[in-house]
N, C-alpha and C positions, 0 to 999 in steps of 0.2 A: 419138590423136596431135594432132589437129586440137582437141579440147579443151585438151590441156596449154600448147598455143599457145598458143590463146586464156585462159587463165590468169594468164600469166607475160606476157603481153601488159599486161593488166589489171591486174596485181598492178606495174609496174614504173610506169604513168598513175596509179597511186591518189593522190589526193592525202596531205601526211601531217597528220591533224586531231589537234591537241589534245583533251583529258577536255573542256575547257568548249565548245569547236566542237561537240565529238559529243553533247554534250548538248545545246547550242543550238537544233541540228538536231533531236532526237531530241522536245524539249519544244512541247507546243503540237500544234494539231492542220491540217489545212487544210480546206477549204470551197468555194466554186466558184471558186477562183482555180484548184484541183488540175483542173475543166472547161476553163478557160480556156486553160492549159500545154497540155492532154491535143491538142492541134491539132484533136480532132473533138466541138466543144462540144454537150451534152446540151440546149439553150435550154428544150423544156417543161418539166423538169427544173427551173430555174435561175427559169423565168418563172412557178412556181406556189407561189414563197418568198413569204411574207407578212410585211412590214414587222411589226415588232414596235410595239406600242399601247401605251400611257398607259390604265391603268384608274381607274376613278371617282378611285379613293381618292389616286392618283398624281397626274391631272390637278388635284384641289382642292388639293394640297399646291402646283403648280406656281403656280395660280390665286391663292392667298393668302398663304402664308405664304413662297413666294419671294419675289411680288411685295412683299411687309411687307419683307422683309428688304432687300429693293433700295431701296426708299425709305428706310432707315435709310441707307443707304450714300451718301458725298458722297464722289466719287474726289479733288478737291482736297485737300480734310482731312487725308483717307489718306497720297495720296505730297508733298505738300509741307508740310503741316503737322505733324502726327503723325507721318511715319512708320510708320503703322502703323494696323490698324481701330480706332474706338474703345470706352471698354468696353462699350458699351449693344448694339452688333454682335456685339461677342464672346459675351456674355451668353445673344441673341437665340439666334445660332448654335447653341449647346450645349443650349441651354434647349428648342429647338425640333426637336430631331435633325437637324441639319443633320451632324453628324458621325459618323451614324449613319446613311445612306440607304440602305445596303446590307449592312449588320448583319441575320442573322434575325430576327424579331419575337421568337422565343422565346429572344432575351438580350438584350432591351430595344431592339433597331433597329428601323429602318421596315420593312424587307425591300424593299425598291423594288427591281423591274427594271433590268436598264443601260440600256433605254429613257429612261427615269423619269429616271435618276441622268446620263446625261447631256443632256436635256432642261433640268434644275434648274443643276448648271457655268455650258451656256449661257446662260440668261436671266441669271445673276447676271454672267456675264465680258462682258455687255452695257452694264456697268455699272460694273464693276471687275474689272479684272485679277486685282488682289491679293488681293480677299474668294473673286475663285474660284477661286484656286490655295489659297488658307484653305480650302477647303470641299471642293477637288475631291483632296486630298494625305492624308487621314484614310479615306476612301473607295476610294481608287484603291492602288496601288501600296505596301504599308505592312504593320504590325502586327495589322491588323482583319483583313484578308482575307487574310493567310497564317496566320492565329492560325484562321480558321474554315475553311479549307482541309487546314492540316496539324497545328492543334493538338492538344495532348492535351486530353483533357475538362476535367480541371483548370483547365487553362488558360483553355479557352474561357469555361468557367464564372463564372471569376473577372474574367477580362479582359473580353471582351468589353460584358456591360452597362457598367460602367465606361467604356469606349471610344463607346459608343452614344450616352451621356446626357451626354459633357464631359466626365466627373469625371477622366478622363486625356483627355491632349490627347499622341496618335503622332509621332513621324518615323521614317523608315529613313536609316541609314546604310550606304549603298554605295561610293560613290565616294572613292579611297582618293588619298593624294598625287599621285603621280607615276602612277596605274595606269589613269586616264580610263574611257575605254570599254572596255581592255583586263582586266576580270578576274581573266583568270590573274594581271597582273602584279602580282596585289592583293599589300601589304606587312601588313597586319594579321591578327595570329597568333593564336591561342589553343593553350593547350598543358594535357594532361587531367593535374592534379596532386594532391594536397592541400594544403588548406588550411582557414583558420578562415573563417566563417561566423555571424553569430550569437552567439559564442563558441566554437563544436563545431568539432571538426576532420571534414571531409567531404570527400569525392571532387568535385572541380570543374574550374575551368581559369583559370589565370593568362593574361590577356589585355594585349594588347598593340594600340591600334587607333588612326588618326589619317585620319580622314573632313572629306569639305569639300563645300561646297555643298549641305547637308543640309537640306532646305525644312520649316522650323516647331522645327528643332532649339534655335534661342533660348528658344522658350515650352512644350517638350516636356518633358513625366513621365513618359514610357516610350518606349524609346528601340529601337526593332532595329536590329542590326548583322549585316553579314556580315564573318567573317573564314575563312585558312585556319585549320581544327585541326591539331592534332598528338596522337597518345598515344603516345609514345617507349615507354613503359613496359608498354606493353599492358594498363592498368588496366580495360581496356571486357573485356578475359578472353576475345579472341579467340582460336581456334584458330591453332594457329601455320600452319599451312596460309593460313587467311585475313589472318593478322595483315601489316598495315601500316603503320606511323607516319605518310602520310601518309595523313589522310582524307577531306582535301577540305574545300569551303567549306563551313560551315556559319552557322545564322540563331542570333540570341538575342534576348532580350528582357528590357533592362535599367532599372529600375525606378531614373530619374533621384536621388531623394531617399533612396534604400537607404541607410542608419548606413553601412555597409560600402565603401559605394562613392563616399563623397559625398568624399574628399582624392583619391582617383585618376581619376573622370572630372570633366572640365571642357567645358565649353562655352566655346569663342572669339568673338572679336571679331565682331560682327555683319555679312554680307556686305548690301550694296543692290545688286541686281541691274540694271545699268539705271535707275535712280531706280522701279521697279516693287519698293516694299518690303515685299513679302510676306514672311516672317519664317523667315531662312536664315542659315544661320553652321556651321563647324567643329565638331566632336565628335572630343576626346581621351580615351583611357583609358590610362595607366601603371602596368604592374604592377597593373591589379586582379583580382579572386578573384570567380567566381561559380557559386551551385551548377550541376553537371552541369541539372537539371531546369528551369532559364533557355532551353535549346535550345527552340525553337519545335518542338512535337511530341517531346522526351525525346530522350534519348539515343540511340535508335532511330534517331532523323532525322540523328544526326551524318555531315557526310559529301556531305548531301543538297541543299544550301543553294542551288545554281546549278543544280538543275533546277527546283527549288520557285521558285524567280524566274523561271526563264525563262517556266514559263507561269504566274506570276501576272503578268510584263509583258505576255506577247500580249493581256492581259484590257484591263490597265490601260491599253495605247496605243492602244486600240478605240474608247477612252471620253473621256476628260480630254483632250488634245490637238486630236482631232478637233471636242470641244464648244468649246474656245477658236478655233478656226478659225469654224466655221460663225460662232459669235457676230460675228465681227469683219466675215465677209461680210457678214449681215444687217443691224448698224452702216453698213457701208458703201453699199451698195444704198440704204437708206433714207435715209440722210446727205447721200450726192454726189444719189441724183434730184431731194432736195429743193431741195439748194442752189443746182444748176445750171439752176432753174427761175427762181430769185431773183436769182443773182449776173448781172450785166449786161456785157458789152464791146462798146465803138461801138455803143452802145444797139442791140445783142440781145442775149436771154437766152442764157447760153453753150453750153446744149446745141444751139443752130442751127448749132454751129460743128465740122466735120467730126475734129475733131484730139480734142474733147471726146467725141464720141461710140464713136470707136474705145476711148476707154478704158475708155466706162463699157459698151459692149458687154461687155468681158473681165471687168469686175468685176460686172456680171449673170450673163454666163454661169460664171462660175469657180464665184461663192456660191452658185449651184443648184448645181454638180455635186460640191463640199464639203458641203452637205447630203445632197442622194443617197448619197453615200459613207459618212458619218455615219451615215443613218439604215440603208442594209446592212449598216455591219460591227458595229451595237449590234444587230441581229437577230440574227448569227450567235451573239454571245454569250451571249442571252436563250436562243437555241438547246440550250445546253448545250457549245456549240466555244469550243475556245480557237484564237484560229484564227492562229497567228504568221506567217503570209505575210501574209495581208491586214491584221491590225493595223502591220505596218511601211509596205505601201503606204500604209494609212491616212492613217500618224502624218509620213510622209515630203513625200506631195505633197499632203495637206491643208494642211499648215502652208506648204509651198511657194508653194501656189498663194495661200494669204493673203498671204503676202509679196507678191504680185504686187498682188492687192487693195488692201491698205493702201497701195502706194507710190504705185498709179495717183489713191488716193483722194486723198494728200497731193499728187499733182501738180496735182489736177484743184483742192484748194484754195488751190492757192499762200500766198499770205503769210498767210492765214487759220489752216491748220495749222500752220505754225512757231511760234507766238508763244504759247506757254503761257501759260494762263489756266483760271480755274474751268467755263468751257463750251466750253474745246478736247474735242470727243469723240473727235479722231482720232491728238491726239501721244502718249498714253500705251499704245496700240495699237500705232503705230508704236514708242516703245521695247521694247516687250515683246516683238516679233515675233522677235528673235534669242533669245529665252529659249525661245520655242517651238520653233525649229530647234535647239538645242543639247540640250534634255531629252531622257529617253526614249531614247538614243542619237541620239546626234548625225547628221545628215543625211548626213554627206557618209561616215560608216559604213555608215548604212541604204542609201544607194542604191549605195553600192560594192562592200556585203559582203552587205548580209542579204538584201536583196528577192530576189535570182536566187540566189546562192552559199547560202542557205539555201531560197528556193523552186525551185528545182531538183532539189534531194535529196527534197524532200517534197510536191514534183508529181508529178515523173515516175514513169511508171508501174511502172516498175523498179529506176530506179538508188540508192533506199536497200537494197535486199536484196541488188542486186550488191555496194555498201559492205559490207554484212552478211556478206557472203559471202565476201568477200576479206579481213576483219575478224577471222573464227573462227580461235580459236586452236586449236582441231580442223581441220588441215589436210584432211582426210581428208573430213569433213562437210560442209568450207568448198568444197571443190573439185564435192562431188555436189550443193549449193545454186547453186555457181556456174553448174554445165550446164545446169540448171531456167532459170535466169532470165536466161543469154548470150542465148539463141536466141529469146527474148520479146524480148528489146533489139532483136537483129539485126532481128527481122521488124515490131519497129514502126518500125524505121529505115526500111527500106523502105517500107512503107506509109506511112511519112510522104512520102517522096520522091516515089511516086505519084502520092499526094492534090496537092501542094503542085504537084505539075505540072501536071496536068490544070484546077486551081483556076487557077492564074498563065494558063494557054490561052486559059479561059471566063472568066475574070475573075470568078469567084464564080458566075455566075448561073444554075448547077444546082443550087447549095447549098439542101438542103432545109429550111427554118425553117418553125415555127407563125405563119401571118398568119389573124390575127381575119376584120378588114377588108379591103374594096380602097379606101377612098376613098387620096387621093394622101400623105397624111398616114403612113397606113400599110403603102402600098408602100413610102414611103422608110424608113419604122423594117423592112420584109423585109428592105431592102436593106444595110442596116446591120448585118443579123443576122449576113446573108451576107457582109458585108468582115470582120466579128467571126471568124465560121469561119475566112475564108481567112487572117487572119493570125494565128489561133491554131493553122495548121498549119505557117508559116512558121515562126513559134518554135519548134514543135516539133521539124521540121528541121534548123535554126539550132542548136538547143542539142543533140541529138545530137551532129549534125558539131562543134562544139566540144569536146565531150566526147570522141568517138573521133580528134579529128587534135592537142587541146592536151593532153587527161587534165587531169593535175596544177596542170600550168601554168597554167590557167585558174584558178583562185584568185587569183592574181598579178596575170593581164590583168584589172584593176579597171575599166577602162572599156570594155571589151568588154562582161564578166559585164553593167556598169550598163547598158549600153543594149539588153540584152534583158529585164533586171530593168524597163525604163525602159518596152519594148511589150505585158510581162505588167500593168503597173500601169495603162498608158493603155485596155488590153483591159478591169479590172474599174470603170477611172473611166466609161467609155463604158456597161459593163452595170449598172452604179446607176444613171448616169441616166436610161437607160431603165427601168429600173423603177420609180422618184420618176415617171416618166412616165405608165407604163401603168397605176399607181395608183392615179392621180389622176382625179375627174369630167371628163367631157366639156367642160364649158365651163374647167376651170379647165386641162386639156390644149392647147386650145384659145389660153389666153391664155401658158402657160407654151411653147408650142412654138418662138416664135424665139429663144430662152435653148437649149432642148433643142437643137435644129437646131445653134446655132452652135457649142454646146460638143461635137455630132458630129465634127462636120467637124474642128474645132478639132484632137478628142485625136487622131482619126485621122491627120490630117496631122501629129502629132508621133512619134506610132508609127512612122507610115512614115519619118521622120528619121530616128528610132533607127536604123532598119532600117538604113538606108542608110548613116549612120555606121558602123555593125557591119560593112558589107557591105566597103567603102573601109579598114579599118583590120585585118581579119581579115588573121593573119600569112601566110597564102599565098595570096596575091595570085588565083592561078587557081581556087582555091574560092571566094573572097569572091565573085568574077565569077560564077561558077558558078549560085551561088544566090543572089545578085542576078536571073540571069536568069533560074532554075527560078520564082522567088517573085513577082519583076514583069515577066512575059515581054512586058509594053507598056510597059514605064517605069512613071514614077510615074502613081498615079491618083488621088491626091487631093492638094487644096489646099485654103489658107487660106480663111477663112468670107470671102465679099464684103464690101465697103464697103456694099451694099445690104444683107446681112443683118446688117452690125455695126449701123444706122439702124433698124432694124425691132426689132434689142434696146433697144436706147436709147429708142425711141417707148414700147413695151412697159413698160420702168421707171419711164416719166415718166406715162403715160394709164393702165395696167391695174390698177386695184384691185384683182382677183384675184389679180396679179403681185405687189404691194405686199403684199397681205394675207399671202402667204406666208411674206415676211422678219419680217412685223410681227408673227407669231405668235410669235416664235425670240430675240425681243428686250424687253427692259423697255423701254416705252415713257408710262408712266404721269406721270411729272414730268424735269424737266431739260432741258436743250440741247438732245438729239437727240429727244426726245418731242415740244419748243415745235416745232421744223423742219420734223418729217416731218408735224404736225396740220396747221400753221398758214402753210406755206409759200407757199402762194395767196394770203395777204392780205397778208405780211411787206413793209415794206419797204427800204431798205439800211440806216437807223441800228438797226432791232432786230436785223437781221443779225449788225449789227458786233459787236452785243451778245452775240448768240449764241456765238459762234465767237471769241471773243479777248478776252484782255484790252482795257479801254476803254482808251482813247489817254493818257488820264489816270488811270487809277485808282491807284489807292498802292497798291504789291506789295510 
């Protein structure tokens, strides 16, 4: 009886998920973000992951023929002159498998690890934006890796070395008129008919498609598209049992210069993003004809198209985004130490000046913990994980936290940044930075919907098989799955409740973590294991009780779901740094620990925000309290890093060459602006400055 309750309880809270939501969720895998949620983190577990390496053959490619290719690149030229790389770039690129770094060797690519792959992004978006959204959009997210993923042999055969060596040059089309980040509400059809071909009449599909924002689609020879299909007609010769007309999004792959196709698809007016004019624009098609076997993987795959994306994305936002961030830290860290050693007010240098050092505190310690992040979430992928929670944390508050980088960077430069000129290294950063929050799914998606409302179903330890289970349309099955997996929920609810008490009591400090060491260094990374635990039980807590007093409803409360999405994300920013930490030699730990420290403290006391936001905004007033006080039965416990330990980052940025050496490794530094600054910045004095950093007061522009 007491099951049927609980049933019809359950089944009335379900939320109601669309085809592409349950696929969304379904695609993609998790990783220790699924430790993190779990409230009782596994750390030896987590702390015997191995950062993924750069092999011989990778690090020489990094060493020479990136760094060749960055010295070809002159970012003025690019966005104010050209518009555009020019040909000797382009040439280079194709000539040298730059658009092939993750193609298998046996169809002509490099086969490079996603270590590798975004190692190579970063050092070039060190340099230019535009060359690395050219390099990093052929690679990432596209034709190549869903063609080596889901294609047919043929396909691969044919396409791929071609893709490898230049001879085609990719884009995808996703993104539909009116249908943004939303998918479903895509408006581009394809319908399964006949038609000519060639001359023959063949089984294909009349296509219908109008995409915008499509990156490289102005200079593209093969083009993928997602649209929905249709087979009215049931020409695919389904059983009428299975038979549907509609069958969902599927992928193609349309071969821009086709006889056949060249009056119905066009390509539109050229978009500039930001004055950042990496090569984007519209893709229409009207009324055209192409054979059935254009489907990425055959016919077979029709149907398939938005799972096949979902986790070729968790791949691709692991990688390309996250390398454009770190790039922009390591610009920055090397940029603002140098400058603020040189730029003078009331004759001192400006980093003596307290208001200076808080910023660049934040933009030290942010650009270590975008790297650490970085360098975790391309291990998971090297791993064999597609890992869709953590590539949205990734892609979410790596780019975020640049944002916060570049703007403190442009603060800390005042009139020096504004003023566009051939050795500004910091304005075209700063335009580009809302292109990085907008791709990939847009930010204010990722941190609403997808980080919890997607890691939640595919954390928790139960609640996809409960879905599952209230899901079967075998009532009868759904109901003997659901018994199995109630009374696991019930009793980890409890047991979260426990832990999360007795933790909030003792304030962490029975929590049992692996410590190496005792020196004081490594008590306080114990202790950090231990706030790590206690508030991945908190969440644990937190998001049950949500789940059992909102169900459904939670979907809707978007900034509720964010700000537990917000202490899952601060939970795995905290566990990369400490691993970039525990990585690393003794001395260079040593010099990197006031960056570590402050970016502790730092995400912690944002976690705890979250927390507390959630706690103040949950809709019945007497839970929020409730577990406010089970969770911090002392109040709060942690705060902002000191004004002493912001000074001690700042010191660290300006004296540790070990420190230095870090960002200096993650950047092109060999000629230009920022390479003259960060060498030369000890001897500089204000007119070569001026030089550096802005148009001359007179030059002719």
């Amino acid at each position: 009886m007491l099951n049927k309750l609980l049933y019809k309880i359950a089944q009335s809270k379900m939320p109601k998920m669309s085809l592409t939501e349950k696929i969304a969720i379904e695609a993609g895998e998790t990783w220790i973000e699924k430790e993190l949620f779990s409230g009782n983190p596994d750390w030896t577990k987590i702390r015997e992951i191995k950062f993924s390496e750069l092999n011989p053959e990778e690090q020489d490619f990094l060493n020479h023929e990136t760094e060749e290719l960055c010295g070809l690149i002159h970012d003025w030229e690019i966005t104010q002159e050209l518009k555009d790389l020019n040909k000797m770039t382009w040439d280079f690129m194709k000539s040298q498998g730059f658009f092939g770094l993750v193609i298998p060797k046996q169809y002509g690519g490099k086969g490079f690890s996603v270590a590798a792959h975004s190692a190579i992004v970063m050092k070039i978006a060190s340099k230019s934006l535009t060359a690395a959204v050219t390099v990093m959009v052929p690679n990432s997210l596209g034709p190549a890796e869903l063609l080596y993923h889901y294609g047919t042999e043929d396909q691969k055969n044919y396409y791929l070395p071609r893709l490898a060596s230049g001879q085609e040059v990719p884009c995808f089309g996703l993104t539909s008129l009116q249908g943004g980040s939303d998918a479903g509400a895509m408006i581009d059809e394809g319908v399964i008919c006949k038609g000519l071909w060639e001359g023959q009449e063949i089984l294909g599909i009349k296509l219908n498609a109008k995409k915008r924002y499509i990156t490289l689609a102005p200079v593209a020879t093969l083009i993928g598209l997602a649209f929905k299909l249709r087979d009215p007609h049931n020409f695919l010769n389904k059983n009428q049992a299975d038979f549907k007309e509609e069958l969902g999004i599927t992928l193609a792959l349309l071969p821009r210069h086709a006889k056949d196709l060249e009056s119905q698809l066009k390509i539109g007016t050229r978009h500039i993003p930001l004055n950042i004019p990496f090569m984007n624009g519209p893709i229409e098609i009207i009324d055209g004809f192409i054979p059935l076997d254009f489907i990425i993987g055959g016919k077979e795959q029709a149907g398939q198209g938005w799972k096949m994306l979902m986790e070729c994305l968790s791949i691709g936002r692991s990688i390309s985004l996250p390398a454009v961030a770190a790039a922009s830290g390591a610009v920055c860290v090397l940029g603002v130490s140098a400058y603020v050693q040189v730029r003078q007010q009331f004759k001192l240098p400006i980093y003596k000046f307290e208001g200076i050092q808080e910023k660049l505190a934040e933009i030290g310690a942010f650009s270590y913990a975008i790297e650490a992040m970085r360098k975790m979430t391309v291990t998971a992928v090297d791993s064999g994980i597609k890992p869709s929670v953590a590539s949205a944390i990734a892609k979410y508050h790596m780019t975020e936290l640049s944002r916060k980088i570049i703007n403190h960077s442009m603060d800390i430069h005042g009139g020096k940044a504004i003023i566009l000129g051939p050795d500004n290294y910091l304005a075209r950063a700063y335009q580009g930075i809302p292109v990085s929050i907008t791709v990939e799914g847009a930010n204010i998606l990722t941190r609403n919907l997808m980080i919890f409302g997607q890691g939640s179903v595919r954390c928790h330890a139960s609640l996809l098989k409960l879905f599952e289970s209230l899901g079967n349309k075998d009532q009868n099955q759904g109901k003997k799955d659901f018994n199995k997996v109630i009374y696991k929920f019930i009793l980890g609810f409890i047991n979260h409740i426990f832990r999360t008490v007795f933790q909030g009591i003792t304030a962490g400090f029975f929590i049992s973590v692996p410590n190496k060491n005792k020196n004081y260094k490594n008590k306080k990374i114990k202790k950090t294991y231990q706030q790590l635990s206690r508030l991945s039980s908190n969440l644990a807590l937190a998001s049950d009780l949500s789940l059992l007093v909102l169900g459904g409803q939670l979907k809707r409360r978007e900034r509720l779901s964010a700000r537990l999405g917000d202490v899952l994300s601060y939970l795995y920013l905290i566990t990369s740094v400490l691993k970039l930490y525990e990585s690393s030699n003794a001395n260079q730990q040593e010099a990197d620990w006031p960056l570590v420290n402050y970016g502790i403290q730092h995400f912690l006391f944002e976690a705890q925000e979250a927390f507390y936001d959630f706690y103040h905004n949950f809709p019945n007033r007497f839970l929020g309290y409730w577990l406010k006080r089970r969770s911090f039965f002392w109040g709060k416990i942690f705060s902002k890093p000191s004004d002493k330990l912001g000074a001690l980052v700042s010191q660290s940025l300006i004296e540790s060459e070990l420190v230095k050496q870090r960002f200096k490794d993650l950047a092109y530094l060999s000629d230009g602006p920022l390479g003259d600054l960060v060498k030369n910045c000890k001897s500089l004095d204000l007119e070569i400055l001026n030089k550096l950093l802005a148009v001359n007061d007179f030059e002719k522009i």
